[in-house]
FIKE-907477 format. One record per atom (N, C-alpha, C): z negated, x, y. Coordinates in pm, whole numbers. Atoms other than C-alpha are relative to their C-alpha. Layout:
N
((Z; X; Y))
...
END
This chain:
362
((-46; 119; 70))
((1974; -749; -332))
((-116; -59; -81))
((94; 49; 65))
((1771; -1010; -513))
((-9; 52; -192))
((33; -65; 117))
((1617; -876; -853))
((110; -108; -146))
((-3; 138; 108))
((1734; -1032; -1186))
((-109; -27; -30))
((18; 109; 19))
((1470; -1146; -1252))
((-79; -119; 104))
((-19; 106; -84))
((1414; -1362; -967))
((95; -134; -34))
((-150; 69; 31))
((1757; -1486; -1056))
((-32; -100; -133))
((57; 43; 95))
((1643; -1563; -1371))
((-75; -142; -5))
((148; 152; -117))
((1325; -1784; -1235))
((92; -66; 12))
((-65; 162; -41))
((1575; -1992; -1100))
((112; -24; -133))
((-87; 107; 73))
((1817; -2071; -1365))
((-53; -52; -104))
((89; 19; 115))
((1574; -2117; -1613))
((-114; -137; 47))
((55; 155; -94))
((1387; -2379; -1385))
((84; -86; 6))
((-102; 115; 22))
((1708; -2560; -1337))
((74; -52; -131))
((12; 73; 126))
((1772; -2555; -1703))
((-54; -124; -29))
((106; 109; 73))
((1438; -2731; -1790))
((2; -123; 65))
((-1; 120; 11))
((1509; -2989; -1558))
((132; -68; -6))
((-118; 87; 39))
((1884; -3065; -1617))
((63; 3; -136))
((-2; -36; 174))
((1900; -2947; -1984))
((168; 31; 5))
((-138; -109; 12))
((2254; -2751; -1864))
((-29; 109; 28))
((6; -153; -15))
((2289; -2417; -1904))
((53; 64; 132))
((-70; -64; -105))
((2314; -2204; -1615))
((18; 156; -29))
((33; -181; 5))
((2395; -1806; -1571))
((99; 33; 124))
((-43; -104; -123))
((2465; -1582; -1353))
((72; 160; -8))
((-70; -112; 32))
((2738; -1289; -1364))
((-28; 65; 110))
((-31; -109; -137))
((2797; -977; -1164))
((130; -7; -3))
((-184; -22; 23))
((3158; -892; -1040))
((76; 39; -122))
((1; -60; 113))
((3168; -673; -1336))
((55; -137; -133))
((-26; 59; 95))
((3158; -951; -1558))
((-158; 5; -121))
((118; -53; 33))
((2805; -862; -1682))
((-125; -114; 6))
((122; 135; -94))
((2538; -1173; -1706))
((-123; 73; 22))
((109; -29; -22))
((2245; -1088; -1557))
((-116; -99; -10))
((54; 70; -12))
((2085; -1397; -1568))
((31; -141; -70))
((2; 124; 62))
((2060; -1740; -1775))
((20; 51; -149))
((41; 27; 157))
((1992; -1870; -2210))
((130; -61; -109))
((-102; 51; 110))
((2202; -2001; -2464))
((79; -103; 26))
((-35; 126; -45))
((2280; -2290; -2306))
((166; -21; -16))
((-169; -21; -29))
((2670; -2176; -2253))
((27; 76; 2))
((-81; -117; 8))
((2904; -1963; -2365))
((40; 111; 86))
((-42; -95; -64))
((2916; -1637; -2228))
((170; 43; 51))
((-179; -11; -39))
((3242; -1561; -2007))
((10; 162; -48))
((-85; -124; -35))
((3526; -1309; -2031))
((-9; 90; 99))
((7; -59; -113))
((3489; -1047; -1799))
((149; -40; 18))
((-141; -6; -89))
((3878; -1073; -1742))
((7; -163; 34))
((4; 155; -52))
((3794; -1466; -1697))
((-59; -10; 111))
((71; -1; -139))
((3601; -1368; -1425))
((65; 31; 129))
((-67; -86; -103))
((3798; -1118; -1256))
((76; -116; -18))
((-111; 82; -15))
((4033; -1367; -1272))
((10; -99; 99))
((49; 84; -173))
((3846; -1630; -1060))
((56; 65; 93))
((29; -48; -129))
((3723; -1391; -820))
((157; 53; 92))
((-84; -49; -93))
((4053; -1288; -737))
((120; -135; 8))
((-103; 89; -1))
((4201; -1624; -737))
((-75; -64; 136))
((57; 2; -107))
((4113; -1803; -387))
((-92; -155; -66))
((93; 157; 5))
((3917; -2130; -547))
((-145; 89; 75))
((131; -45; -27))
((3564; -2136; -449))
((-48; -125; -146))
((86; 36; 161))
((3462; -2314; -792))
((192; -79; -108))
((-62; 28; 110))
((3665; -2398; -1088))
((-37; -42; -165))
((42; 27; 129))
((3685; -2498; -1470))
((72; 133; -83))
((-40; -150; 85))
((3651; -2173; -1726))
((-43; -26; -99))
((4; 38; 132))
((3651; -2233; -2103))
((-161; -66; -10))
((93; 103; 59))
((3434; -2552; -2103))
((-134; 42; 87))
((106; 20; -63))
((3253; -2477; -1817))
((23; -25; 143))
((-59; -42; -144))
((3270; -2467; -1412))
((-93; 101; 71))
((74; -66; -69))
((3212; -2178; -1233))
((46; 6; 166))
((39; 5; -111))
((3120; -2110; -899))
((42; 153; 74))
((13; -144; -78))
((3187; -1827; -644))
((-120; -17; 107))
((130; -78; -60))
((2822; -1692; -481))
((46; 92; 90))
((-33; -133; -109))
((2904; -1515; -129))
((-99; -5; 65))
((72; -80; -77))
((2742; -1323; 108))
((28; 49; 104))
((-124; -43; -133))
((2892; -1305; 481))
((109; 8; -57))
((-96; 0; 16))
((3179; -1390; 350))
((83; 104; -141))
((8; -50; 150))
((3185; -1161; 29))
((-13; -71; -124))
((46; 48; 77))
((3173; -1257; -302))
((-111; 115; -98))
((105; -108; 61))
((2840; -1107; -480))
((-59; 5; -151))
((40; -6; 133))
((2783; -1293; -799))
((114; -130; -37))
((-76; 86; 61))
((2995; -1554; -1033))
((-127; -111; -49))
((144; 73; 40))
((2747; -1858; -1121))
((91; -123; -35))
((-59; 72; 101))
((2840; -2078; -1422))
((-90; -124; -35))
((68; 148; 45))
((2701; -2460; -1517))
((86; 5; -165))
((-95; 58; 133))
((2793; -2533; -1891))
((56; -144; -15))
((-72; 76; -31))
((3032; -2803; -1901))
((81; -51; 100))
((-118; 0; -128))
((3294; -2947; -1708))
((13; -145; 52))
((36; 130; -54))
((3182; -3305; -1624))
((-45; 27; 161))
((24; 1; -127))
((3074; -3440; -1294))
((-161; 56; 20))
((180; -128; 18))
((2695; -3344; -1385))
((28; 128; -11))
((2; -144; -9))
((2766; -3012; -1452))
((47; 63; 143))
((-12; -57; -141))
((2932; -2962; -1144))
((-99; -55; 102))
((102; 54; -129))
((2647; -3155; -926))
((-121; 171; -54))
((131; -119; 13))
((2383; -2875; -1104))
((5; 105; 17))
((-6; -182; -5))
((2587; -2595; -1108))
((22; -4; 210))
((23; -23; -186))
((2610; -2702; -692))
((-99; 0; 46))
((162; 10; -33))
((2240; -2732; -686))
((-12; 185; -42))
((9; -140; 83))
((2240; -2351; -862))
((-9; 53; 116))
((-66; -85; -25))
((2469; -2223; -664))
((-124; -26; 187))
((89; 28; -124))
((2268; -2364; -301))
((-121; 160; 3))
((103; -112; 8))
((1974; -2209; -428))
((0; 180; 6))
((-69; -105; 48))
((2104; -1909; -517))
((65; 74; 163))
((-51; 7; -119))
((2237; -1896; -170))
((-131; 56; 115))
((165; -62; -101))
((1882; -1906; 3))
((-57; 67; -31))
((126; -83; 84))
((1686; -1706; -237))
((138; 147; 107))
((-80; -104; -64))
((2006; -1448; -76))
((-59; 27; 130))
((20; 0; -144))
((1948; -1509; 305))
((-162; 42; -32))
((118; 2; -16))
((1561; -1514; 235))
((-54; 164; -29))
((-32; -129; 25))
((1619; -1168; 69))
((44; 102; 52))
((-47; -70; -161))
((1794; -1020; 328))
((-80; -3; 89))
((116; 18; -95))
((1545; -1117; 559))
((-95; 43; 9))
((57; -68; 54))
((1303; -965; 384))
((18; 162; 2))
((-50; -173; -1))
((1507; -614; 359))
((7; -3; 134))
((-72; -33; -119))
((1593; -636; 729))
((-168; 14; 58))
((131; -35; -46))
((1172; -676; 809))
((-55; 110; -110))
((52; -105; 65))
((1083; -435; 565))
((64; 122; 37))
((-33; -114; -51))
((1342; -191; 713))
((-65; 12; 189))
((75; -56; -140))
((1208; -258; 1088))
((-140; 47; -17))
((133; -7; 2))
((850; -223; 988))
((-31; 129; -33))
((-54; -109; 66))
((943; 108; 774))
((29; 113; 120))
((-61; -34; -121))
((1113; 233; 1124))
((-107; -27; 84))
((90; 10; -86))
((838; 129; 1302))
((-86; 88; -15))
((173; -80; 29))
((503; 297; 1166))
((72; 154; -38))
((-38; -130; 45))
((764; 639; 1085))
((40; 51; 125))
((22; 17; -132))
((773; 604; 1487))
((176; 73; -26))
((-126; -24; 3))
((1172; 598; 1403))
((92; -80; 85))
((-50; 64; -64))
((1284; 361; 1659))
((-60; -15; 134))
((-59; 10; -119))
((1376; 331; 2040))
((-157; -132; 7))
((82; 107; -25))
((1099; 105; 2259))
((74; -108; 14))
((-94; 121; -24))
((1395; -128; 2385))
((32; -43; -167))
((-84; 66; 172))
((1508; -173; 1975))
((-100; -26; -71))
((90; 54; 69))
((1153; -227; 1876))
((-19; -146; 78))
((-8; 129; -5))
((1135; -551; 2083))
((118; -83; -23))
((-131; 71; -7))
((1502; -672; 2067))
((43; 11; -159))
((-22; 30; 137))
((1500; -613; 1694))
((-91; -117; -68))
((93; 95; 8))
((1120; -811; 1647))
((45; -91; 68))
((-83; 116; -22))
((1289; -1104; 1847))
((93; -27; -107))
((-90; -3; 59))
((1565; -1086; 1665))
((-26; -78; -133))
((9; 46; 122))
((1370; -1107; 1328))
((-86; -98; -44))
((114; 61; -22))
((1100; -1349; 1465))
((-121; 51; 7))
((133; -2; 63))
((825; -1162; 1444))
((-86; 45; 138))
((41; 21; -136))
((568; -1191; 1710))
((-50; 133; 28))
((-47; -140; -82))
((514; -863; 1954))
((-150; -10; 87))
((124; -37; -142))
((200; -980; 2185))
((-109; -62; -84))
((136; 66; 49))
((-98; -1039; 1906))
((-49; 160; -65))
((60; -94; 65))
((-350; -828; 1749))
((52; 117; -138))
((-64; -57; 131))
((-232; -576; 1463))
((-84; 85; -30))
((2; -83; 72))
((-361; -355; 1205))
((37; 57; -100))
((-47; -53; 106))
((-274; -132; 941))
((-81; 41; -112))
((145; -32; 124))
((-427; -93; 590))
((131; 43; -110))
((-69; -91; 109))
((-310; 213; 314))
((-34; -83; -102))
((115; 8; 124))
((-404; 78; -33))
((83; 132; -85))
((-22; -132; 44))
((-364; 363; -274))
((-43; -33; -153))
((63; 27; 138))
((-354; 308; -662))
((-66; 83; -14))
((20; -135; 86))
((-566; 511; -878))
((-3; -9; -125))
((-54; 26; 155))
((-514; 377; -1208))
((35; -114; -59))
((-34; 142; 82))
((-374; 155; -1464))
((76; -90; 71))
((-72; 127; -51))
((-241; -178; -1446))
((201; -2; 10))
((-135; -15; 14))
((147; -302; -1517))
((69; -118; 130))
((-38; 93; -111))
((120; -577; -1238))
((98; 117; 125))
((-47; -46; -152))
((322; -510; -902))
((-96; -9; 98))
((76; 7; -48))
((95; -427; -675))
((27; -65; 115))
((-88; 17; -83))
((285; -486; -369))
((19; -175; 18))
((12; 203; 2))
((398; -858; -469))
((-112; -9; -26))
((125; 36; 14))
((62; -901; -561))
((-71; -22; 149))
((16; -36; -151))
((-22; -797; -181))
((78; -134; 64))
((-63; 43; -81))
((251; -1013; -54))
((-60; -156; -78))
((44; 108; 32))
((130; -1336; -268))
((-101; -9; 89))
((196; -50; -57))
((-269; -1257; -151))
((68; -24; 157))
((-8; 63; -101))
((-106; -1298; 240))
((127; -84; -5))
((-135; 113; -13))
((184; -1550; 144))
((-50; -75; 186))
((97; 140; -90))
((151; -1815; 455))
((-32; 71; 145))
((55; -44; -130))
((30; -1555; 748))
((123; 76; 19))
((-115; -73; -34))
((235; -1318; 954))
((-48; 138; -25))
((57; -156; 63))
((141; -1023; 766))
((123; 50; -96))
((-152; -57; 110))
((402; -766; 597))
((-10; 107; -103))
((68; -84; 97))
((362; -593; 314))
((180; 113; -18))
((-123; -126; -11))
((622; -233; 306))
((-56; 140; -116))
((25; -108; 9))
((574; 116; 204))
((148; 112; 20))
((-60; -97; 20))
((721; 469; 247))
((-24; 112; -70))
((15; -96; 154))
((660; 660; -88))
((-8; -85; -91))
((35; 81; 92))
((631; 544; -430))
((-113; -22; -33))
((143; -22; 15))
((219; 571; -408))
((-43; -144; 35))
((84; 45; -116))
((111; 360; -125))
((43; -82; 33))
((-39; 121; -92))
((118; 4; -4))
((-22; -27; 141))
((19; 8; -111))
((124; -46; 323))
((-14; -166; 52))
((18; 149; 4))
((-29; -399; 473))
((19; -1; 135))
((-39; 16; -138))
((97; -455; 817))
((-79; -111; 55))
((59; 134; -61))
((-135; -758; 990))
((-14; -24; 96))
((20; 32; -122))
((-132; -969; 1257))
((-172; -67; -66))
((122; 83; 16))
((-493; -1108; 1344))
((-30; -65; 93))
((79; 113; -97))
((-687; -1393; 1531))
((-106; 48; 89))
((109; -78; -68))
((-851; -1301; 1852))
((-158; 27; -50))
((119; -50; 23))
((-1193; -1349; 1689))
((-10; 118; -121))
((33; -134; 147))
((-1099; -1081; 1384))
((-66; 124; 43))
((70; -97; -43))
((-1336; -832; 1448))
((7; 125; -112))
((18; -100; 51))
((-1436; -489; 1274))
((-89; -61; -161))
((113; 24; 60))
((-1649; -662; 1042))
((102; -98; -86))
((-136; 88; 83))
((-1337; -935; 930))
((50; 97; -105))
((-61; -78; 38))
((-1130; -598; 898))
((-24; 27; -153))
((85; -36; 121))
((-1408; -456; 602))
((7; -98; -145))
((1; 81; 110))
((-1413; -780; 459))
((144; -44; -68))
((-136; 52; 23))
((-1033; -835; 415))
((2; 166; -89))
((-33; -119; 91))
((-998; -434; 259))
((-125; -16; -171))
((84; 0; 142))
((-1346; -541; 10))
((113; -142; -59))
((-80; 82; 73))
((-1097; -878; -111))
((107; 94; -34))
((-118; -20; 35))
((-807; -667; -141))
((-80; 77; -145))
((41; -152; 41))
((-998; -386; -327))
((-10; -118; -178))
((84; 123; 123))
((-1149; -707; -564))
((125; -38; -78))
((-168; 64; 57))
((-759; -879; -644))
((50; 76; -83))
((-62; -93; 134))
((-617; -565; -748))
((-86; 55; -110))
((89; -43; 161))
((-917; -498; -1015))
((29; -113; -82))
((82; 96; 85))
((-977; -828; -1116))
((179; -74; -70))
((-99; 76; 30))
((-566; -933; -1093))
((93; 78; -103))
((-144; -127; 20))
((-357; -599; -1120))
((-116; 93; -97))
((43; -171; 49))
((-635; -407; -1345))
((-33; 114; 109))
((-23; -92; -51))
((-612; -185; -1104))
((-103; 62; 138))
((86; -5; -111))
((-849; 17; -892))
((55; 126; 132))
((-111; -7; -133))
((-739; 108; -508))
((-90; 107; 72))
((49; -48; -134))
((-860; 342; -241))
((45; -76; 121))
((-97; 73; -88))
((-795; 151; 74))
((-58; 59; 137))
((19; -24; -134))
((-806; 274; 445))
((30; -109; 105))
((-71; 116; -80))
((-718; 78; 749))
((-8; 96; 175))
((16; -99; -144))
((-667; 207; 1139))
((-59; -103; 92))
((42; 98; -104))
((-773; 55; 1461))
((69; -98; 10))
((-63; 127; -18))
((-699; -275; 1598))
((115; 33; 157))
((-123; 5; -107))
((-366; -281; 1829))
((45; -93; 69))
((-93; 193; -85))
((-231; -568; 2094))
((126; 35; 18))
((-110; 50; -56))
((85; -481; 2094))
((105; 86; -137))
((-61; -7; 139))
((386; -424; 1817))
((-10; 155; -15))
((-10; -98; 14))
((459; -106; 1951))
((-51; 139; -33))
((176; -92; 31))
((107; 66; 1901))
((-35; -33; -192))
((23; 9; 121))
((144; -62; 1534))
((19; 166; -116))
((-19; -123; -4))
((267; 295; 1461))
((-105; 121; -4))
((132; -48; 3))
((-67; 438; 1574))
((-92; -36; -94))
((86; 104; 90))
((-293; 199; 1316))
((71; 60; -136))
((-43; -72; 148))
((-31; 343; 1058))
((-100; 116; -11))
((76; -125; 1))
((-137; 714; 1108))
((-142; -15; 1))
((172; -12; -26))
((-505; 653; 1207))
((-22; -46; -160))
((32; 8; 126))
((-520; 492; 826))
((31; 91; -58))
((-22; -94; 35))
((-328; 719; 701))
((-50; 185; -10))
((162; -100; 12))
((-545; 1000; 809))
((-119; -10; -45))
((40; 6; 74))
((-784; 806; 694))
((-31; -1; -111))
((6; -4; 125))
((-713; 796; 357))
((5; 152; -40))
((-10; -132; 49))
((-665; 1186; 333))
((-135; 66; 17))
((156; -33; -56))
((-1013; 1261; 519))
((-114; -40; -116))
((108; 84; 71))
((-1174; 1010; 315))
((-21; 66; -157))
((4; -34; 87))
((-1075; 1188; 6))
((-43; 158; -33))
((122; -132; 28))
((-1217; 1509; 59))
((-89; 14; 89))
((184; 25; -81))
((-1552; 1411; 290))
((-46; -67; -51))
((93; 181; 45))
((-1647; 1028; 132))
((142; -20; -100))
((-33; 34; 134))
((-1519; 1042; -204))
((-34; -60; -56))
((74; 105; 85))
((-1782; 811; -340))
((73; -130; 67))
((-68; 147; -108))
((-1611; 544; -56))
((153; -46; -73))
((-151; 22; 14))
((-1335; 363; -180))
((73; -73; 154))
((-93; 60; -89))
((-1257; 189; 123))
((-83; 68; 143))
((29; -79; -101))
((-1275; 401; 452))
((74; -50; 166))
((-66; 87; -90))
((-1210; 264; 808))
((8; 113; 87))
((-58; -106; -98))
((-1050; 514; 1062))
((-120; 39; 96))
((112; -52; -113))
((-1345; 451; 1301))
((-162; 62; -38))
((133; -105; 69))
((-1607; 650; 1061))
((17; 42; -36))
((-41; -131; 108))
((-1458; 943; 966))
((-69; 119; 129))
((96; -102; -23))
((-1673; 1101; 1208))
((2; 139; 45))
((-33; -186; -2))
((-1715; 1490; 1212))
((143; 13; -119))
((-111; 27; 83))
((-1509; 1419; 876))
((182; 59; 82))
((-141; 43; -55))
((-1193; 1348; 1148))
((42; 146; 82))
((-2; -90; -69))
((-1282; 1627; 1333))
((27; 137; -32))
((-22; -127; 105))
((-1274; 1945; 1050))
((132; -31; -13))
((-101; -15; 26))
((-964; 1779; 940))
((101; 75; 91))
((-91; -42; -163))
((-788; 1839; 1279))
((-28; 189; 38))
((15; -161; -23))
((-933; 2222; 1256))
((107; 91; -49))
((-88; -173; 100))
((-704; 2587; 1164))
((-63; -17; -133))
((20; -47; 96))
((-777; 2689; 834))
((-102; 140; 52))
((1; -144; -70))
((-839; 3019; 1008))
((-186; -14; 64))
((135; 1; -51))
((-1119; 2880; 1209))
((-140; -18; -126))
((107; 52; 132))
((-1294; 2711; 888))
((-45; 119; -35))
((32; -131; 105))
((-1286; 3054; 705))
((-96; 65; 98))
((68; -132; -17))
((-1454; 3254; 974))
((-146; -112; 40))
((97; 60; -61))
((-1744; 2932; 1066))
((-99; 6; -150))
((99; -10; 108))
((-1849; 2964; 656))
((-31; 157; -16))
((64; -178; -18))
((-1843; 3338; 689))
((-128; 20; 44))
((104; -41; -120))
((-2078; 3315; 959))
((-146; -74; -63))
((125; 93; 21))
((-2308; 3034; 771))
((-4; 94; -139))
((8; 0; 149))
((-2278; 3171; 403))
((25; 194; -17))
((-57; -156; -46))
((-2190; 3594; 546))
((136; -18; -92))
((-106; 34; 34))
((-1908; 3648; 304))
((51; -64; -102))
((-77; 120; 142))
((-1882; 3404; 11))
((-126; -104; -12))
((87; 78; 29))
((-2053; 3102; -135))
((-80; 33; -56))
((162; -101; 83))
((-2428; 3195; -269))
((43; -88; -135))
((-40; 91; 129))
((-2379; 3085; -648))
((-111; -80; -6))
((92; 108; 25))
((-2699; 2903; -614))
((31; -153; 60))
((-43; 172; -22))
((-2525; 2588; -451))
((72; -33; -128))
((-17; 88; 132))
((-2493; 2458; -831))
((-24; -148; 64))
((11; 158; -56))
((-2476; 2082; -852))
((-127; -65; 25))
((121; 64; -44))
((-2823; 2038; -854))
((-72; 14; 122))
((21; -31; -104))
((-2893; 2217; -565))
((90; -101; 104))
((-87; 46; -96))
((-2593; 2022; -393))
((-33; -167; 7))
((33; 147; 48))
((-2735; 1678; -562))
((-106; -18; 157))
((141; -47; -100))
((-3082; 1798; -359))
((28; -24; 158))
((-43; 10; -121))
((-2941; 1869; -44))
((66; -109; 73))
((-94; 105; -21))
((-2674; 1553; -7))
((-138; -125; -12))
((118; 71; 18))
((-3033; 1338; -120))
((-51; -1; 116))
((80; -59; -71))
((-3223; 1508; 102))
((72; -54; 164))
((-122; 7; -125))
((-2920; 1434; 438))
((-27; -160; -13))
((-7; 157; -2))
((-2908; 1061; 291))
((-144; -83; 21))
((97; 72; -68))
((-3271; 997; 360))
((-48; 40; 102))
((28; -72; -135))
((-3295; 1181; 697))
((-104; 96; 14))
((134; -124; -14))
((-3463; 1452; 618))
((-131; -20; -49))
((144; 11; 92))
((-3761; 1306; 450))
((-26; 24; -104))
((39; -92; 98))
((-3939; 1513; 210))
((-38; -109; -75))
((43; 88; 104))
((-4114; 1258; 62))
((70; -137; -93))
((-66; 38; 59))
((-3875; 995; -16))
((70; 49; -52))
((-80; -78; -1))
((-3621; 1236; -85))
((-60; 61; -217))
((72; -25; 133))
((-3854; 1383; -378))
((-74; -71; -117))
((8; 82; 71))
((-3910; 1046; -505))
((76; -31; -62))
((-140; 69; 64))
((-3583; 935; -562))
((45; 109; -71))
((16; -132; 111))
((-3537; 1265; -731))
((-26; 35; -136))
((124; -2; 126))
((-3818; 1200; -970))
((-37; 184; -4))
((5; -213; 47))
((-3906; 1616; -902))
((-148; -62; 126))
((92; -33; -81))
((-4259; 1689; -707))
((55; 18; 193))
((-23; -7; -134))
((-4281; 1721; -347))
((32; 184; 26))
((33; -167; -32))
((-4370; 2114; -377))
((185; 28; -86))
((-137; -55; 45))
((-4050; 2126; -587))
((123; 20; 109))
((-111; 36; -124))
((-3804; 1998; -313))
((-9; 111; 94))
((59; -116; -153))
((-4000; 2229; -50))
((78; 160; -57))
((-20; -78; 15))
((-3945; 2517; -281))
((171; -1; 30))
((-120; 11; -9))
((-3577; 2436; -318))
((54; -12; 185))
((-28; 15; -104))
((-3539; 2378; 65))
((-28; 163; 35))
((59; -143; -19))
((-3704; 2711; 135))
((100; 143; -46))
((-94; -127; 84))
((-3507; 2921; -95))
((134; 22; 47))
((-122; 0; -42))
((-3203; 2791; 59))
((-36; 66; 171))
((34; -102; -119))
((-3370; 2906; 415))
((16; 132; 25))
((-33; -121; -48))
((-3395; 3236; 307))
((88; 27; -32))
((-140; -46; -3))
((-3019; 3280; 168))
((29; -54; 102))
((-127; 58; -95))
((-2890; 3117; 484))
((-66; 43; 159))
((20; -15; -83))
((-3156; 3157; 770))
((21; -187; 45))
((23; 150; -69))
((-3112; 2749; 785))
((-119; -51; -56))
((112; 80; 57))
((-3421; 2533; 759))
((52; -173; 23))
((-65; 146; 35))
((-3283; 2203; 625))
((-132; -121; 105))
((86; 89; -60))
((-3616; 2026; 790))
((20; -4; 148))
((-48; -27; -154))
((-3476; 2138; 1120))
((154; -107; -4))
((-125; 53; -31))
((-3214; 1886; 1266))
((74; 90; 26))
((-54; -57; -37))
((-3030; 2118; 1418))
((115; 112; -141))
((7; -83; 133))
((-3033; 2367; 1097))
((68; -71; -90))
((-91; 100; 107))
((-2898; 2040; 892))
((105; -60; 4))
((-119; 18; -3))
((-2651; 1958; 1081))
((156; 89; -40))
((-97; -88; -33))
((-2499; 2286; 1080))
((23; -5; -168))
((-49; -23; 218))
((-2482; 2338; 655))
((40; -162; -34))
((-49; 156; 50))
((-2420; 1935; 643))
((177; 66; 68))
((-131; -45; -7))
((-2079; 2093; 818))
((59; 114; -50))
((-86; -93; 74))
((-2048; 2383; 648))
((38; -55; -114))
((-10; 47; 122))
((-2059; 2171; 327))
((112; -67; 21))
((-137; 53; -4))
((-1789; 1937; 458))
((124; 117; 46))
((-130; -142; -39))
((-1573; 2280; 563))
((59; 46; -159))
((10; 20; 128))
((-1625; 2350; 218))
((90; -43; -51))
((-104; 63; 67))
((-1453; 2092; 57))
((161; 8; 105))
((-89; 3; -125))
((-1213; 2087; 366))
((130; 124; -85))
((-70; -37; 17))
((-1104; 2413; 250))
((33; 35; -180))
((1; -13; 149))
((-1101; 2382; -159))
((130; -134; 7))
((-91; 84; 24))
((-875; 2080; -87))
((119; 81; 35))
((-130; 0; -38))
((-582; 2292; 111))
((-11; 139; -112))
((-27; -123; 86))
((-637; 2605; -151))
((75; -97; -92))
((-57; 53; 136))
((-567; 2307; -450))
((160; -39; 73))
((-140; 3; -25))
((-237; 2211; -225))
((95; 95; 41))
((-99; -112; -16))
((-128; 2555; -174))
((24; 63; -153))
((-23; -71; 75))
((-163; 2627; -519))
((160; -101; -86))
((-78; 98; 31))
((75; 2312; -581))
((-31; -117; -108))
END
């Protein structure tokens, strides 16, 4: 159902420009909506309508309205006074009031197929004959993008989302209370490179609008509704990967998670016996952070000693020693590709398995 204050928004707009009071009851008898303008009803003045068959009437010095819904009645909606103006505004109210309903519904009925869709909870025949159904087109490009708060901010993130693509055929959902989910259609030329730039605007809105700063993933690109499902998960894995391999990344795209994608998808079982084998049986306490600073430096300029020990600000002989030392606890020589790849994966195993110890411990 539509919020109060949506409801609100509108009678408070039609106030200011007919200077009559409007409001809005529940069955109950309960206003949820409208100002001073006019005397609050009786609940038993209400019940009284609703169970009388008018569809509008005059109630102590005002006329109210019956608000249905397929044939239901859902709210009571009051104009102050009982002139012919009051009844033209409180029929302008009540209209509105009417579409903001249908438009609302419409809304819940694509937010429940879309919901059903990416939780791969629906039939192939009921994923096109429902998308007909709700208009929404079936043979264009799609992707999927997680955003993921991580702090602050009292904005809605979500409407915020759904303002930011008002206008396109893009749907904004989720299934938890965490995580927005951005459903998009795109234009044959949207490429990989669009994708990046549409997750760096989102990432920008919610700082600069909502306070608020986001992790955001996104999955591959899909042609068809029913593959939208896949683009869920592939983000969605992304965003879990991303957070214990490329933690410095806030925004992570499904198609560079790399070896990353590949540990995730491992046993536990296997992990434990591949750092055994690199590290014999525990971590050497000398991977402190500086050592780990060193090494991750050292990976990000490809192995070059000399830049590597610039950006550092430490000697060249320093780095060497530190490379060395780690040679002889491990038998790897970091200057060796081969040798760097293998501890660049034990390091991501590493975190791999410090993340499922912190979710087994709860």
């Amino acid at each position: 159902m539509i919020s109060n204050q949506v409801i609100q928004s509108m009678t408070e707009k039609l106030e200011g420009i007919s200077h009559i009071g409007i409001s809005v009851y529940e069955l109950d008898g309960s206003r949820i909506a409208g100002a001073g303008r006019a005397d609050e009803l009786k609940p038993t003045g209400i019940r009284s309508f609703i169970d009388s068959q008018a569809d509008s009437q005059v109630l102590k010095e005002s006329t109210v309205f019956r608000v249905m819904d397929d044939g239901v009645t859902v709210y009571v909606l009051q104009a102050a006074g009982t002139d012919e103006q009051a009844f033209l505004v409180g029929r302008m109210a009540l209209s509105n009031l009417q579409d903001l309903i249908v438009a609302y519904k419409e809304r819940l009925d694509r937010n429940s197929f879309f919901q059903n869709l990416i939780l791969d909870n629906m039939l192939l025949v009921d994923i096109y004959n429902r998308a007909k159904k709700l208009k929404i087109p079936v043979d264009v490009k799609w992707v999927v993008y997680v955003i993921e708060p991580q702090s602050g901010g009292d904005v809605d993130g979500a409407e915020l989302i759904r303002t930011v693509f008002s206008g396109t055929e893009s749907f904004v959902t989720a299934v938890d209370e965490r995580d927005i989910i951005l459903i998009r259609t795109l234009e044959e030329d949207e490429d990989k490179e669009s994708l990046k730039a549409t997750a760096e605007m989102i990432a920008d809105t919610m700082n600069t609008e909502a306070m608020v700063k986001v992790r955001i993933s996104y999955g591959s690109i899909v042609r068809e509704i029913r593959q939208v499902s896949q683009s869920y998960k592939e983000a969605r894995m992304a965003l879990d990967v991303g957070k214990i391999f490329y933690e410095e990344k806030p925004i992570v795209p499904y198609s560079t998670l790399g070896i990353g994608r590949l540990i995730y998808q491992l046993q536990p079982s296997l992990c434990e016996t591949f750092l055994k084998e690199v590290f014999d049986n525990e971590v050497p306490d000398y991977l402190d952070d500086e050592m780990l600073m060193t090494i991750n430096k050292f990976f990000e300029n490809n192995l070059n000693v000399s830049e590597t020990s610039r950006q550092l600000f430490v000697h060249r002989n320093t780095l060497v020693y530190r490379i060395e030392k780690l040679q002889k606890a491990t038998g790897l020589d970091l200057r060796n590709f081969d040798d760097a790849l293998t501890f660049k994966i034990a390091l991501m195993v590493m975190s791999y398995m410090k993340q499922i110890r912190q979710e087994e411990k709860g």
